[in-house]
ROLO-889420 format. One record per atom (N, C-alpha, C): residue number from 1; residue in three letters; atom name; x, y, z. Coordinates in pm, whole numbers. Each point is the difference from the previous one (the first is absolute). Layout:
// ROLO-889420
+-----+---------+-------+--------+--------+--------+
| num | residuo | atomo |     xx |     yy |     zz |
+-----+---------+-------+--------+--------+--------+
| NUM |     ala |    CA |      X |      Y |      Z |
...
+-----+---------+-------+--------+--------+--------+
This chain:
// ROLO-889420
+-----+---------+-------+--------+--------+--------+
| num | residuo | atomo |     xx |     yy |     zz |
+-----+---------+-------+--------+--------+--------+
|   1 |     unk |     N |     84 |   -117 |      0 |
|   1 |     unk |    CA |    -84 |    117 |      0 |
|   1 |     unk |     C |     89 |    125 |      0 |
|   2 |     unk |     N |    -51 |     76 |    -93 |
|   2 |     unk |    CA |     91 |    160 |     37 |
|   2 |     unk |     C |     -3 |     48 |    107 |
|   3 |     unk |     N |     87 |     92 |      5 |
|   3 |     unk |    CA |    -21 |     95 |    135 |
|   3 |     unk |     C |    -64 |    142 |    -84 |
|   4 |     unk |     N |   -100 |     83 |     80 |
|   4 |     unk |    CA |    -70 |     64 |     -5 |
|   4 |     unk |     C |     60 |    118 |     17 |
|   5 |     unk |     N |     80 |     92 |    -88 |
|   5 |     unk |    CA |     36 |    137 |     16 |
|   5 |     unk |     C |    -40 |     88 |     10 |
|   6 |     unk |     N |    -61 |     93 |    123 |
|   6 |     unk |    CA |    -23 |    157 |    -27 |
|   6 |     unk |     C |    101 |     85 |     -3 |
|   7 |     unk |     N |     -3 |    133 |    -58 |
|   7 |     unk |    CA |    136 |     79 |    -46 |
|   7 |     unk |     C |    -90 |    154 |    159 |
|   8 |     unk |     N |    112 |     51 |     67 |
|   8 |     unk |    CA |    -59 |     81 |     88 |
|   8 |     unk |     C |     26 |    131 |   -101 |
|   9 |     unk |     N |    -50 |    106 |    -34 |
|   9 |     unk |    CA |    -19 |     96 |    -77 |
|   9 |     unk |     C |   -111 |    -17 |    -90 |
|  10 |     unk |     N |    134 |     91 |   -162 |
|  10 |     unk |    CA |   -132 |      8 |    -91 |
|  10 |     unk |     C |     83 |     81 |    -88 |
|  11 |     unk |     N |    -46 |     10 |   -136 |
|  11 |     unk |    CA |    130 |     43 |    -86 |
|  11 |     unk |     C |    143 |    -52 |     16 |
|  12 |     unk |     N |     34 |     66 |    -85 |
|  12 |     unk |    CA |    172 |     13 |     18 |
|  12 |     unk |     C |     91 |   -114 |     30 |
|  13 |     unk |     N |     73 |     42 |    130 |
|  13 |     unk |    CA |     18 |   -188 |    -16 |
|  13 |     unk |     C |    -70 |   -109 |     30 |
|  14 |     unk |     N |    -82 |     28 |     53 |
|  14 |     unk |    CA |   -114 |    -85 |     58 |
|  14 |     unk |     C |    -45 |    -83 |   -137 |
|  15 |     unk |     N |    -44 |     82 |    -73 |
|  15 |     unk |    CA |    -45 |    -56 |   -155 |
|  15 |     unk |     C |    156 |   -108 |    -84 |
|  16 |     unk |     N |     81 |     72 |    -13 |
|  16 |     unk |    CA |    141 |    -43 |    -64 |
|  16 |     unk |     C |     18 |   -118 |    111 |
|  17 |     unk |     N |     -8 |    -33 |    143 |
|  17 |     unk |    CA |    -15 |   -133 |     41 |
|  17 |     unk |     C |    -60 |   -114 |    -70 |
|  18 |     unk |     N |   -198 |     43 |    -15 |
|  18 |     unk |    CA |    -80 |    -58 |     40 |
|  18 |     unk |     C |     37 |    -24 |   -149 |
|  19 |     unk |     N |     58 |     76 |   -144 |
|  19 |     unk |    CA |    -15 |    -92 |    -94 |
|  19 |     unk |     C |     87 |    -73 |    -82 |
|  20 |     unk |     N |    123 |     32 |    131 |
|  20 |     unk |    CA |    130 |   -138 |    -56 |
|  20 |     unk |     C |    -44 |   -109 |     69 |
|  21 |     unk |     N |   -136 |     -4 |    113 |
|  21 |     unk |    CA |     19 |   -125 |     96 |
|  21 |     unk |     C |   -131 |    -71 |   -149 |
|  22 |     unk |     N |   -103 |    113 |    -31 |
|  22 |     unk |    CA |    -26 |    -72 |    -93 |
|  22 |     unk |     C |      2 |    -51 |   -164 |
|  23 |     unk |     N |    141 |     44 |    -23 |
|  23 |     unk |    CA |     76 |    -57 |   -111 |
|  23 |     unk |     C |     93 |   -100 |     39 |
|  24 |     unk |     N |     20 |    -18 |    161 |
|  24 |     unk |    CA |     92 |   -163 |     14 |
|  24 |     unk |     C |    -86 |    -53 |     -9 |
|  25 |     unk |     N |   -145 |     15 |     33 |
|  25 |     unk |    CA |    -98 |   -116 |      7 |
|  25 |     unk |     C |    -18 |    -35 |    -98 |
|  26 |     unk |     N |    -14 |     66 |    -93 |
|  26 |     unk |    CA |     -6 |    -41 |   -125 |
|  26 |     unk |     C |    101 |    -84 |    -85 |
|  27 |     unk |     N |    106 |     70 |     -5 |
|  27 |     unk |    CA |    111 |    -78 |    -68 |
|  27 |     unk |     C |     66 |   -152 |     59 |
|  28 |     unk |     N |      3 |     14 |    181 |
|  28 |     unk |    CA |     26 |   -103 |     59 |
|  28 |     unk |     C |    -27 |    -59 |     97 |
|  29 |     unk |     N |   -171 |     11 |    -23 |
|  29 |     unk |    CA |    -18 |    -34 |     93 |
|  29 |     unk |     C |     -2 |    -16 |    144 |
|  30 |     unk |     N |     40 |    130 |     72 |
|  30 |     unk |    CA |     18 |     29 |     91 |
|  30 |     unk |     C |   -105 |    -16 |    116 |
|  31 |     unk |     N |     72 |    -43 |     78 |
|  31 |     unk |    CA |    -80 |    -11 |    175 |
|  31 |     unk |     C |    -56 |    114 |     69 |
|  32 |     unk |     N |      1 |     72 |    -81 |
|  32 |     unk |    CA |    -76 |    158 |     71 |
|  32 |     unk |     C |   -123 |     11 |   -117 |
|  33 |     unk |     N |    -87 |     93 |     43 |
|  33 |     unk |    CA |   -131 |     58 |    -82 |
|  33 |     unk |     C |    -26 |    101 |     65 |
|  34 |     unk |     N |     25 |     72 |    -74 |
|  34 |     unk |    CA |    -62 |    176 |     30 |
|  34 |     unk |     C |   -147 |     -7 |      7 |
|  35 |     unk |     N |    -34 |     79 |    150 |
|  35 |     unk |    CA |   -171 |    -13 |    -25 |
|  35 |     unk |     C |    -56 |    119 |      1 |
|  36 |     unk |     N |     63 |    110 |     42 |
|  36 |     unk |    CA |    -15 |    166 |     14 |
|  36 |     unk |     C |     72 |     55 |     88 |
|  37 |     unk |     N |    -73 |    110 |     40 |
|  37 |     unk |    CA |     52 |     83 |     83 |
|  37 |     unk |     C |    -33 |     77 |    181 |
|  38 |     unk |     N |    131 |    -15 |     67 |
|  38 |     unk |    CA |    -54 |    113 |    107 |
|  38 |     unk |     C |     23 |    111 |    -76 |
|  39 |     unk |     N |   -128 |    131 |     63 |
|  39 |     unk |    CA |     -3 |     56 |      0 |
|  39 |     unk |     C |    -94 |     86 |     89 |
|  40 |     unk |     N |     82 |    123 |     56 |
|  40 |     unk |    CA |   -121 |    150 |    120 |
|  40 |     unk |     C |    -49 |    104 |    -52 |
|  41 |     unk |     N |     12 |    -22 |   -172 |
|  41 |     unk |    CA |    -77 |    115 |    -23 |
|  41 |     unk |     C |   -154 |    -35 |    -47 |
|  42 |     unk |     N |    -82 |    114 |     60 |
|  42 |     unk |    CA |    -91 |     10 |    -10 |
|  42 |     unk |     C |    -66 |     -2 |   -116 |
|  43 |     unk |     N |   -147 |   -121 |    -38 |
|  43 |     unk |    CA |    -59 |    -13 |   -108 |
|  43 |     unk |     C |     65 |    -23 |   -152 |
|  44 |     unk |     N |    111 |   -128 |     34 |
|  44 |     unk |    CA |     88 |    -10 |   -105 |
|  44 |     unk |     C |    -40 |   -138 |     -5 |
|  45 |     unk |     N |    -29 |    -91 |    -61 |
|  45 |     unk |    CA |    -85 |   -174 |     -4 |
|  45 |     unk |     C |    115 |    -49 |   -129 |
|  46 |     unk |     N |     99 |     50 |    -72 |
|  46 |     unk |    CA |     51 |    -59 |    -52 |
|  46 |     unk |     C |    142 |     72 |    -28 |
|  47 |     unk |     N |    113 |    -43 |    -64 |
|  47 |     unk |    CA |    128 |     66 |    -52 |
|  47 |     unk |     C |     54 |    -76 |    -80 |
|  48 |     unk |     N |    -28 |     49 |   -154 |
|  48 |     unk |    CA |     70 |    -76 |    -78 |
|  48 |     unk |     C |    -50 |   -143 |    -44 |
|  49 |     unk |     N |   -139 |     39 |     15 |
|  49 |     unk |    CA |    -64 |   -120 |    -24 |
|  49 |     unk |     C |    -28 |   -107 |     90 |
|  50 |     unk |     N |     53 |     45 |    116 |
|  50 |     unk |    CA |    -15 |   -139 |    100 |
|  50 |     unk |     C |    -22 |     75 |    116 |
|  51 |     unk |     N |    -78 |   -126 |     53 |
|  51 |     unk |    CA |    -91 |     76 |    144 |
|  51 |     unk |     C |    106 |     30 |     98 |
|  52 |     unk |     N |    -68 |    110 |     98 |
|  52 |     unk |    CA |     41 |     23 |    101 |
|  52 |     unk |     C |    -86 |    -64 |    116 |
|  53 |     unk |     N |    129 |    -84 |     74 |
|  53 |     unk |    CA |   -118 |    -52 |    103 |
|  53 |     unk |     C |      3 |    -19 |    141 |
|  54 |     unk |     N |     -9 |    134 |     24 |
|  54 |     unk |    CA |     39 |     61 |    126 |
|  54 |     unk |     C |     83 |    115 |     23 |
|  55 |     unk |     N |      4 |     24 |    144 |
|  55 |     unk |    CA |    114 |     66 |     58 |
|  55 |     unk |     C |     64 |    -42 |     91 |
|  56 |     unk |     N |    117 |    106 |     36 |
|  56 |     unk |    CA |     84 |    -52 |     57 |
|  56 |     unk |     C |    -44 |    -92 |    159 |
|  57 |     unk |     N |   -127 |     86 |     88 |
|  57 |     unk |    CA |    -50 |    -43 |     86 |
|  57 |     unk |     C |    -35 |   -156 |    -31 |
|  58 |     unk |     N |    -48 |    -70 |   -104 |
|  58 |     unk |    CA |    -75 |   -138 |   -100 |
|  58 |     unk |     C |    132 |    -87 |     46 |
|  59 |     unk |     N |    119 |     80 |     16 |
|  59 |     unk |    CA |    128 |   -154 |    -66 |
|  59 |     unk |     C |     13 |    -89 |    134 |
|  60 |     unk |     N |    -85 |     21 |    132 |
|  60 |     unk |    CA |     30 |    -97 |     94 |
|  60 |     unk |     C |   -133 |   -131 |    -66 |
|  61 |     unk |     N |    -63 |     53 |    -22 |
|  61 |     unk |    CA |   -114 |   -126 |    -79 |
|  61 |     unk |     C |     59 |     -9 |   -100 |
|  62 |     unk |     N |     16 |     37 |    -89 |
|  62 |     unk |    CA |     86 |    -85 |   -128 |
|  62 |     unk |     C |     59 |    -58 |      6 |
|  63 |     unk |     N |    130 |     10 |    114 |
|  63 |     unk |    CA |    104 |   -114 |     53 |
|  63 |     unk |     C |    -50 |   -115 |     44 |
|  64 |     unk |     N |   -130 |     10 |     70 |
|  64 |     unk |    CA |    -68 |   -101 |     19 |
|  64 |     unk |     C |    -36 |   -106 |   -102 |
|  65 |     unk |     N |    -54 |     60 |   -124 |
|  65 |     unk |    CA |    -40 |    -68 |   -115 |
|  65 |     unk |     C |     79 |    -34 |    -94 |
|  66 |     unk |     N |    163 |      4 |     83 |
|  66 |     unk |    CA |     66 |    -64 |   -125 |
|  66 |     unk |     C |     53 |    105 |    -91 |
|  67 |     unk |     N |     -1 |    136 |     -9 |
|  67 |     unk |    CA |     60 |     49 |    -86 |
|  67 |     unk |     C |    148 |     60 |     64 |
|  68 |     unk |     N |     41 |     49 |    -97 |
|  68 |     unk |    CA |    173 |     18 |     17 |
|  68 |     unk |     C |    -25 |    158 |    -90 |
|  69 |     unk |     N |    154 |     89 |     60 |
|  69 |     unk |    CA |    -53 |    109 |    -23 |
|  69 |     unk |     C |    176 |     66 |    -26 |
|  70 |     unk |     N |     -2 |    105 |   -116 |
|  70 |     unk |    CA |     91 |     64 |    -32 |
|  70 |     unk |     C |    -15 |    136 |     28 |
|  71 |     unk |     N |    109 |     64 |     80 |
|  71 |     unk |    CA |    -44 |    173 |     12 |
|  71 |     unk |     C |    104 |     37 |    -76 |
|  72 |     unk |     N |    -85 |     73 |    -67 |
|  72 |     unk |    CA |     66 |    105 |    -95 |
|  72 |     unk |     C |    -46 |    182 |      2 |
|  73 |     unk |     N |     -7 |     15 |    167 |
|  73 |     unk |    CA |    -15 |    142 |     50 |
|  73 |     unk |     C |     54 |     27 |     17 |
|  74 |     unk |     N |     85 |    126 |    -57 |
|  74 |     unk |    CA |     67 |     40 |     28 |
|  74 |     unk |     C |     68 |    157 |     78 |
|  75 |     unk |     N |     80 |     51 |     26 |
|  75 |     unk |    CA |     29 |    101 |    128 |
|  75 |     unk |     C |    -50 |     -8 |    118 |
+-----+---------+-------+--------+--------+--------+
């Protein structure tokens, strides 16, 4: 089974993560799957085509459910 990636941001590098993790998946099959994004800004439901699903307050239940998580916030 993959592991379940959320990227913490949105744009920028957050995006340039989320779409080399999903061009290894593609090319090789990789053990990760990008599934969206954290994100705290207000009334934003997607970035770049892929959901946002949650905030930062959300990532103690997400850890719960198995997902794994990249921060790419930066300063």
């Amino acid at each position: 089974m993959k592991k379940k990636v959320l990227i913490m941001g949105g744009g920028g590098n957050a995006s340039v993560i989320a779409f080399a993790i999903i061009d290894a998946s593609k090319r090789w099959n990789s053990e990760l799957e990008f599934v969206g994004y954290i994100n705290d800004r207000d009334n934003v439901s997607e970035i770049e085509g892929y959901p946002v699903i949650g905030g930062l307050r959300d990532i103690p239940d997400l850890i719960r459910e198995d997902y794994y998580f990249i921060n790419s916030i930066g300063k």
